[in-house]
N, CA, C and O atoms as a GROMACS GRO file, in nm:
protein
  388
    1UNK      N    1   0.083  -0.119   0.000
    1UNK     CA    2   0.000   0.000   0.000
    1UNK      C    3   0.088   0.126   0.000
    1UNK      O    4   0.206   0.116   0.033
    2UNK      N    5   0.025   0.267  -0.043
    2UNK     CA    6   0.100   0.399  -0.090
    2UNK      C    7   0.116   0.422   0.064
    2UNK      O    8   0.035   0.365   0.136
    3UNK      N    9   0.201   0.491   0.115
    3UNK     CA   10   0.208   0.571   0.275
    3UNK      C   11   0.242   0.709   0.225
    3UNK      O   12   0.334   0.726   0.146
    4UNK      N   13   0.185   0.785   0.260
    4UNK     CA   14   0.216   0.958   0.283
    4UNK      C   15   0.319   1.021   0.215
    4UNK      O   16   0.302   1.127   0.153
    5UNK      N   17   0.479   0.932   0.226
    5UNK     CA   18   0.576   0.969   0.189
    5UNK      C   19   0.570   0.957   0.019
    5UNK      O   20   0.603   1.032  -0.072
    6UNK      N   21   0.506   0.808   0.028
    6UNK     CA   22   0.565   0.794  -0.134
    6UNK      C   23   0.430   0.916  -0.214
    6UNK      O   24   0.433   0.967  -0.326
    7UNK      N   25   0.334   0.929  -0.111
    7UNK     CA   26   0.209   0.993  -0.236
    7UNK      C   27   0.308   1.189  -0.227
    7UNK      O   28   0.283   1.278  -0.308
    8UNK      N   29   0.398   1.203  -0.127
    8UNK     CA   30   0.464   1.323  -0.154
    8UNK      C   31   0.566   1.298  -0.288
    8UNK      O   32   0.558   1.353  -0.397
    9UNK      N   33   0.648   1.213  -0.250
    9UNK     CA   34   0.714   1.183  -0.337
    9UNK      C   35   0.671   1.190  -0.528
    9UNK      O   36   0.722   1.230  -0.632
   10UNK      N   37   0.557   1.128  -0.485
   10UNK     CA   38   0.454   1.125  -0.662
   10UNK      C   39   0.426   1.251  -0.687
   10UNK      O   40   0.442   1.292  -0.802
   11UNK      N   41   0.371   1.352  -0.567
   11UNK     CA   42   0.357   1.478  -0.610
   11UNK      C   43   0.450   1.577  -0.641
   11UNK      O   44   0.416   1.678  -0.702
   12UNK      N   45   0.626   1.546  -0.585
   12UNK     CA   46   0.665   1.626  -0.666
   12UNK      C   47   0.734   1.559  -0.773
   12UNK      O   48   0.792   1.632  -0.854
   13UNK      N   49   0.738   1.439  -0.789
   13UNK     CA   50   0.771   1.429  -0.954
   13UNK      C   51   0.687   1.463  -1.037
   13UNK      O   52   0.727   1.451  -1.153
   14UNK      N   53   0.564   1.509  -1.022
   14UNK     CA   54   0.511   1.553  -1.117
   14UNK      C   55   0.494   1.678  -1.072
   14UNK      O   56   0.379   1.715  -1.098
   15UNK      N   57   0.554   1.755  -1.020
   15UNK     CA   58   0.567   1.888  -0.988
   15UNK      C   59   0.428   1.953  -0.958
   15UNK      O   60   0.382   2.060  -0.998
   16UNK      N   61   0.358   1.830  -0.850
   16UNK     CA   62   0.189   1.923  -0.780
   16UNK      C   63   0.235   1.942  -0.615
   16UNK      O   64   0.298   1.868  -0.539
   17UNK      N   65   0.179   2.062  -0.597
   17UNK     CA   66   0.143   2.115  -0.452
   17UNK      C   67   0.052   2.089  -0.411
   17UNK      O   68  -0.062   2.122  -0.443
   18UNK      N   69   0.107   1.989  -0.292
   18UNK     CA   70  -0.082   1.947  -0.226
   18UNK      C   71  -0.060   1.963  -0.068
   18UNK      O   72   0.054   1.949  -0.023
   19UNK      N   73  -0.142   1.986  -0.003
   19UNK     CA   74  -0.176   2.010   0.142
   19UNK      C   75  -0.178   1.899   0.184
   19UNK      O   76  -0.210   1.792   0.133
   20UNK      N   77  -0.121   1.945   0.346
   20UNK     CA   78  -0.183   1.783   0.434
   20UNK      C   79  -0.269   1.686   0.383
   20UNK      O   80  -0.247   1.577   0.331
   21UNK      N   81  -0.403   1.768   0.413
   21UNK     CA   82  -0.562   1.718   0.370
   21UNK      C   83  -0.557   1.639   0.225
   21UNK      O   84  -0.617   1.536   0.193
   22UNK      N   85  -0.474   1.711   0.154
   22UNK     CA   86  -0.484   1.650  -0.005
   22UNK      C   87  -0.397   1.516   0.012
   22UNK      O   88  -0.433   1.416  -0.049
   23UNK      N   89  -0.255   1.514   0.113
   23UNK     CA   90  -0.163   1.366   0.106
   23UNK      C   91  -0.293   1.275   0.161
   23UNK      O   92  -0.307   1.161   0.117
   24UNK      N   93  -0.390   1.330   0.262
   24UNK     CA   94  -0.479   1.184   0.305
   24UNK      C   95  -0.527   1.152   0.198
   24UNK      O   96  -0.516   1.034   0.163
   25UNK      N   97  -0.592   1.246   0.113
   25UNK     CA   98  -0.706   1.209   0.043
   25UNK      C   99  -0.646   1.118  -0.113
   25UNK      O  100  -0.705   1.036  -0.183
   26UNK      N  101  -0.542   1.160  -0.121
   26UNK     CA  102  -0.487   1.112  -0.245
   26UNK      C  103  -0.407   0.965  -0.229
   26UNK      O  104  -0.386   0.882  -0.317
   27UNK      N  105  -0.354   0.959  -0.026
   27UNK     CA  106  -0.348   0.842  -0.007
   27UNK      C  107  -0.437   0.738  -0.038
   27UNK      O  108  -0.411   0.635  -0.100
   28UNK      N  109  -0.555   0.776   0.014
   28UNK     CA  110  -0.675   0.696   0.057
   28UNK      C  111  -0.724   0.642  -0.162
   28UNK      O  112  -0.749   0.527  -0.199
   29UNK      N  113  -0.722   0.746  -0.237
   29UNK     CA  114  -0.761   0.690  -0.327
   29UNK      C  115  -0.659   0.622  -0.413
   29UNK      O  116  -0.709   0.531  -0.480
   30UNK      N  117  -0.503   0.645  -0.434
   30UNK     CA  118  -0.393   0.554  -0.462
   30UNK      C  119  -0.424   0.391  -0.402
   30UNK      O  120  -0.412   0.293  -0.476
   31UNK      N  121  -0.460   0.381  -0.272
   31UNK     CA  122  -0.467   0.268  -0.232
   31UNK      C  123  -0.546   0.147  -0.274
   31UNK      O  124  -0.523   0.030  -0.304
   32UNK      N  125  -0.717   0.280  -0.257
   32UNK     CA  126  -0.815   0.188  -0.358
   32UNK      C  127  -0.803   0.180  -0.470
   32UNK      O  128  -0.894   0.111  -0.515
   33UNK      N  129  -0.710   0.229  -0.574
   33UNK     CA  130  -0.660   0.176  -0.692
   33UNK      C  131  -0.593   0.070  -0.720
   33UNK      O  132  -0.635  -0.002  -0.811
   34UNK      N  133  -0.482   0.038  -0.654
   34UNK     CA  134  -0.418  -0.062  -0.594
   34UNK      C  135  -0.498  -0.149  -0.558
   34UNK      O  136  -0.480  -0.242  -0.637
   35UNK      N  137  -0.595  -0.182  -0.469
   35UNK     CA  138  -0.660  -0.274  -0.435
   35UNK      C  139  -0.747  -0.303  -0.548
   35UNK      O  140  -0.797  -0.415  -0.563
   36UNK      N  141  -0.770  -0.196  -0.637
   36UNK     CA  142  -0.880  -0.309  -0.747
   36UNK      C  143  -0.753  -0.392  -0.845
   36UNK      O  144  -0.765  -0.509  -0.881
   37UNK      N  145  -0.683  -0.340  -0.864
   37UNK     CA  146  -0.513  -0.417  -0.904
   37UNK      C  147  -0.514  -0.552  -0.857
   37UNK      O  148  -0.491  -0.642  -0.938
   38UNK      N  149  -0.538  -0.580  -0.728
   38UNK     CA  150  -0.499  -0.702  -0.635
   38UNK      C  151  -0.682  -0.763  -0.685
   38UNK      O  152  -0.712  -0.881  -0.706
   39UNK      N  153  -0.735  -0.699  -0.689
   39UNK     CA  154  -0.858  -0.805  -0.747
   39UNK      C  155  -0.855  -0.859  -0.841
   39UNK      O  156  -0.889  -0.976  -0.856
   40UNK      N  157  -0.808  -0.776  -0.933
   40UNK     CA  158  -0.770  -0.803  -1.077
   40UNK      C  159  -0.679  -0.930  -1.084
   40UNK      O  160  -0.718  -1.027  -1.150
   41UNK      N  161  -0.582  -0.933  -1.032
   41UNK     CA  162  -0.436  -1.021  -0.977
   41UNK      C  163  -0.470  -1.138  -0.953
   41UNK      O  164  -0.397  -1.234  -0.980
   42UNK      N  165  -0.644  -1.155  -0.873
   42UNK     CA  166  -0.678  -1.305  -0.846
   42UNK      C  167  -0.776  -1.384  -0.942
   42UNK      O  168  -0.818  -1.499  -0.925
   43UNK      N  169  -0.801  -1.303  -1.039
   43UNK     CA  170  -0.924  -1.323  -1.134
   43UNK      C  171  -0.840  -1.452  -1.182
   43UNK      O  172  -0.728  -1.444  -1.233
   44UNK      N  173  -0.908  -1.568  -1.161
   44UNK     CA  174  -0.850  -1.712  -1.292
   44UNK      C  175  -0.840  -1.693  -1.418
   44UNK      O  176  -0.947  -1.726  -1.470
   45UNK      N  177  -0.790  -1.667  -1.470
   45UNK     CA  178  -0.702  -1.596  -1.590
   45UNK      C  179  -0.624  -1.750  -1.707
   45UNK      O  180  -0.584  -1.745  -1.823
   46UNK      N  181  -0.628  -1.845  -1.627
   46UNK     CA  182  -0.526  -1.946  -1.674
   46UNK      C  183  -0.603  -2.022  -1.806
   46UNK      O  184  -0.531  -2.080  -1.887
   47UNK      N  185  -0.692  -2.021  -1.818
   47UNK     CA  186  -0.794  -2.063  -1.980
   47UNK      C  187  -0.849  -1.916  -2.072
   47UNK      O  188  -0.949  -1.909  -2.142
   48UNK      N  189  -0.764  -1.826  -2.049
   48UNK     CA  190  -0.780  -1.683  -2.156
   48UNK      C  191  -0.672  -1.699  -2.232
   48UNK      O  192  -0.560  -1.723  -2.186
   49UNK      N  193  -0.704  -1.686  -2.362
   49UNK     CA  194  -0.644  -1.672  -2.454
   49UNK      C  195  -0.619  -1.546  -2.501
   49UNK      O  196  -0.693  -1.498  -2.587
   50UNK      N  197  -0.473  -1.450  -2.434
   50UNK     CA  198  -0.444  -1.286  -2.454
   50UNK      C  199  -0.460  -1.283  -2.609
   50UNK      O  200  -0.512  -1.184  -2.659
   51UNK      N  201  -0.428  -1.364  -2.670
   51UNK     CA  202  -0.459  -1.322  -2.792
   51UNK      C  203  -0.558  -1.326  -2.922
   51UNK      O  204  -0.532  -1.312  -3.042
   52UNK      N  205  -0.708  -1.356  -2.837
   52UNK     CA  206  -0.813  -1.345  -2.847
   52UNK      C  207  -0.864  -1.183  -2.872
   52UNK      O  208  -0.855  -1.089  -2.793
   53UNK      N  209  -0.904  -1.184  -2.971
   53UNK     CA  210  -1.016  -1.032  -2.949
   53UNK      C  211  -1.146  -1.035  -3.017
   53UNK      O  212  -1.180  -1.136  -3.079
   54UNK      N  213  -1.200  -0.960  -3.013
   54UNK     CA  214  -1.322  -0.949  -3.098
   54UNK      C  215  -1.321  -0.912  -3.203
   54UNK      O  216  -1.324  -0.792  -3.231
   55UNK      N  217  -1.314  -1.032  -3.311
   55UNK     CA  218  -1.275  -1.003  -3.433
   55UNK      C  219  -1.392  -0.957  -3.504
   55UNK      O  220  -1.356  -0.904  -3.609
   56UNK      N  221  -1.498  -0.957  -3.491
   56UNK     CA  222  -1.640  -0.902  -3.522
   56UNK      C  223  -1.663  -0.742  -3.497
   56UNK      O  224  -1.755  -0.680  -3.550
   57UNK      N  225  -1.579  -0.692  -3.421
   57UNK     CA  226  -1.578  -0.567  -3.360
   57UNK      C  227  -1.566  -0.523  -3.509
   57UNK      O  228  -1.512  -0.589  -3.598
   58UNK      N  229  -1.644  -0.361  -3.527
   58UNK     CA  230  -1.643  -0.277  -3.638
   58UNK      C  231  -1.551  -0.169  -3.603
   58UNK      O  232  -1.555  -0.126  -3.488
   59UNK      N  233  -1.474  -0.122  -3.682
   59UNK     CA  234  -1.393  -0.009  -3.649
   59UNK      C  235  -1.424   0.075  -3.760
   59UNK      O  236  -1.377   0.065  -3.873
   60UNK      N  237  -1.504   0.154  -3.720
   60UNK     CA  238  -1.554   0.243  -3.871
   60UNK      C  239  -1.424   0.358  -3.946
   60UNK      O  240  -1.341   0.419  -3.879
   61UNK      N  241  -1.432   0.362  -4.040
   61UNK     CA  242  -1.329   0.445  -4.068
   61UNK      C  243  -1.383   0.567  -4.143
   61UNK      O  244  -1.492   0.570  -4.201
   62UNK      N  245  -1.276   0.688  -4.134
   62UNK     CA  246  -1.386   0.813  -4.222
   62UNK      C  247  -1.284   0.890  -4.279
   62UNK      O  248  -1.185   0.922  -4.215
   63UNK      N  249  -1.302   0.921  -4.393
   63UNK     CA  250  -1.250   1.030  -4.462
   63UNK      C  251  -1.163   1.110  -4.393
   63UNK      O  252  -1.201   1.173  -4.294
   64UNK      N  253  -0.999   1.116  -4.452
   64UNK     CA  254  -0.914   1.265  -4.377
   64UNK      C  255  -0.972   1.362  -4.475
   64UNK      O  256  -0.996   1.351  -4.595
   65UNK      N  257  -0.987   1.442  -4.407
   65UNK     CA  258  -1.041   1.623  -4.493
   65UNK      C  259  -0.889   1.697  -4.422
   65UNK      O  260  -0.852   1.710  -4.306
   66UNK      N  261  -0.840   1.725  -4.521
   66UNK     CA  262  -0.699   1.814  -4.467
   66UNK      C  263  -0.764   1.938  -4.509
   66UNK      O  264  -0.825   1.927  -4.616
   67UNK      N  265  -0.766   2.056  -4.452
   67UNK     CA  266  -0.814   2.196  -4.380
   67UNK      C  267  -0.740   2.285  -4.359
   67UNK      O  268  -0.658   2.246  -4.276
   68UNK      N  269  -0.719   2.400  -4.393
   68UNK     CA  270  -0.651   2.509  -4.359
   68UNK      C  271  -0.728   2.570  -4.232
   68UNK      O  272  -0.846   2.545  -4.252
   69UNK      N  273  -0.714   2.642  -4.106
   69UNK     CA  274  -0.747   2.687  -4.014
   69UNK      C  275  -0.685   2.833  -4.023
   69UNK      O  276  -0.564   2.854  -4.016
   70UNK      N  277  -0.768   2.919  -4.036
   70UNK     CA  278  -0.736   3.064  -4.078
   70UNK      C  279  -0.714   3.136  -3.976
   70UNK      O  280  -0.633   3.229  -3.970
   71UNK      N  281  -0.794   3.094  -3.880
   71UNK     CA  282  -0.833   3.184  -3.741
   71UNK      C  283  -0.707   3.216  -3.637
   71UNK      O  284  -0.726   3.262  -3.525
   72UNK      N  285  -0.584   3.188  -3.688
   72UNK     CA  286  -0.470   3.251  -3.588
   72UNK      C  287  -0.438   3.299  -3.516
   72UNK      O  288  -0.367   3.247  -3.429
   73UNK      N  289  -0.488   3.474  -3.515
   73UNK     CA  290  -0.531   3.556  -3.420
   73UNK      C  291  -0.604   3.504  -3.309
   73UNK      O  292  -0.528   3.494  -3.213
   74UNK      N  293  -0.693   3.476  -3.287
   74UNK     CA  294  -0.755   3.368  -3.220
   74UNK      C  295  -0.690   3.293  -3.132
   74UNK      O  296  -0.741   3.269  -3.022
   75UNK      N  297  -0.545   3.238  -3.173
   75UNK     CA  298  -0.538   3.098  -3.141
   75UNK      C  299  -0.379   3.173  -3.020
   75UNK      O  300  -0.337   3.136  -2.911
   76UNK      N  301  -0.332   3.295  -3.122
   76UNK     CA  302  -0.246   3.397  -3.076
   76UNK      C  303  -0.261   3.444  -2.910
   76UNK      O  304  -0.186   3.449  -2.812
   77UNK      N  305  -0.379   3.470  -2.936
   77UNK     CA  306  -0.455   3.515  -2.811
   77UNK      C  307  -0.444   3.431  -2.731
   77UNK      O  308  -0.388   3.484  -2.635
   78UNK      N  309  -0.469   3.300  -2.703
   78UNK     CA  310  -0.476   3.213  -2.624
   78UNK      C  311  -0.345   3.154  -2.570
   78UNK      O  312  -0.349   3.082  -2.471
   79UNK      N  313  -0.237   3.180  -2.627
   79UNK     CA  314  -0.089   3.104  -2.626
   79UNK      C  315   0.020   3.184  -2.646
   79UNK      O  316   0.033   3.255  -2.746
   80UNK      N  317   0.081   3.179  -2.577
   80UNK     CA  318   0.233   3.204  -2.560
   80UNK      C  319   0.287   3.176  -2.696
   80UNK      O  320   0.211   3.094  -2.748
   81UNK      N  321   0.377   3.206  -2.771
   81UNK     CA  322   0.454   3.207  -2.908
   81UNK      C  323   0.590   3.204  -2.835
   81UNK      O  324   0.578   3.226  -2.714
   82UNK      N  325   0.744   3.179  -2.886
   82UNK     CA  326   0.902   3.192  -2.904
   82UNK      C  327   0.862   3.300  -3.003
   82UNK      O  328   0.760   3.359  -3.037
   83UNK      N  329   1.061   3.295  -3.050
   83UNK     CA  330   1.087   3.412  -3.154
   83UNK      C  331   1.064   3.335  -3.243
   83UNK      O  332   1.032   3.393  -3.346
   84UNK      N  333   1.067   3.197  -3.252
   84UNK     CA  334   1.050   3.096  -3.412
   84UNK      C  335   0.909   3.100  -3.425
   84UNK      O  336   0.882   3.092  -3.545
   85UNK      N  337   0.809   3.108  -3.356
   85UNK     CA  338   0.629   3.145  -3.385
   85UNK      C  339   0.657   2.994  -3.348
   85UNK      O  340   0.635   2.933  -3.453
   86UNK      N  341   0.696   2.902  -3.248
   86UNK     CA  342   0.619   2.801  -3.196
   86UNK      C  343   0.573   2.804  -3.041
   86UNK      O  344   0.625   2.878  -2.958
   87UNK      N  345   0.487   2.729  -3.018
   87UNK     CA  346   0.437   2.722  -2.874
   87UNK      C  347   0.500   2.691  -2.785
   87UNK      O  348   0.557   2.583  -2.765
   88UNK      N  349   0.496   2.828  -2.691
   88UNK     CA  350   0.593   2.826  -2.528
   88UNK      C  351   0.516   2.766  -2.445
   88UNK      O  352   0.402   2.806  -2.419
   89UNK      N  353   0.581   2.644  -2.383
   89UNK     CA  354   0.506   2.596  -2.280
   89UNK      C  355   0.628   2.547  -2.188
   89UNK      O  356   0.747   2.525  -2.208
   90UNK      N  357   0.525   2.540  -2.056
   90UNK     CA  358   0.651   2.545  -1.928
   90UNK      C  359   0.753   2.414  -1.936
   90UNK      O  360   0.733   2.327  -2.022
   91UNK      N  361   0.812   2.408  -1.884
   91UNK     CA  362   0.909   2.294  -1.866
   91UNK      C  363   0.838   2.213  -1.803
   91UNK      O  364   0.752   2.245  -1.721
   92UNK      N  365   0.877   2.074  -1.845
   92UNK     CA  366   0.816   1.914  -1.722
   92UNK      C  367   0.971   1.915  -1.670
   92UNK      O  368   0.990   1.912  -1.549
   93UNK      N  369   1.070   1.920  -1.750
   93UNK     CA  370   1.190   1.844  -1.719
   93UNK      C  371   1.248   1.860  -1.588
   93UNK      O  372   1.288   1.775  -1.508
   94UNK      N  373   1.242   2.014  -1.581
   94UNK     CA  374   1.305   2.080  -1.453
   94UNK      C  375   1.380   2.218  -1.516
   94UNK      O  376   1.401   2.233  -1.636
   95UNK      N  377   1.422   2.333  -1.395
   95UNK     CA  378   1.451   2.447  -1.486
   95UNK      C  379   1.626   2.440  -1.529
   95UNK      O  380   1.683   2.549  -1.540
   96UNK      N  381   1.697   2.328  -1.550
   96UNK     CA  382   1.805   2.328  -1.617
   96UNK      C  383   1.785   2.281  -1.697
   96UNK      O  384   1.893   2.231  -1.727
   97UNK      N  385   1.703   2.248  -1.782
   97UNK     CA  386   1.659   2.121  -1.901
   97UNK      C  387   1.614   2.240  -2.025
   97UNK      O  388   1.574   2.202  -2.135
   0.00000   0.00000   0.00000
């Protein structure tokens, strides 16, 4: 099961700020995730064939329409640009990356 430390630990590798209140609450639902895992884990599994699927299944397919999108300004407004006109977005890596 998750303990306190490791659900801090998860929060800052993914670089979230959470409160006391939030390590219980995020404990408490990591765990019951985990536990449907361990249900999953006991299901008799040993007469499935993984490489079975539903070969009857329809996968509909549709037309690519390739589109010019004019509305820029628009899109300007909403987003950060560089000097090359591509999209600035924050770092995941960390701020030496």
């Amino acid at each position: 099961m998750i303990n306190k430390e490791e659900v801090e630990r998860i929060a800052g590798l993914i670089k979230l700020e959470i409160t006391p209140d939030e390590v219980d609450s995020l404990q408490e639902h990591f765990n019951k995730i985990l536990g449907y895992f361990e249900l999953l884990g006991d299901l008799p599994l040993e007469s499935v064939d993984p490489f079975v699927g539903d070969e009857d299944a329809i996968c509909p397919m549709r037309e690519d329409n390739v589109s010019r999108w004019d509305n820029v300004m628009a899109l300007k407004e909403l987003a950060n640009f560089n000097e090359e006109g591509y999209f600035e977005v924050p770092s995941i890596l960390g701020e030496d990356n």
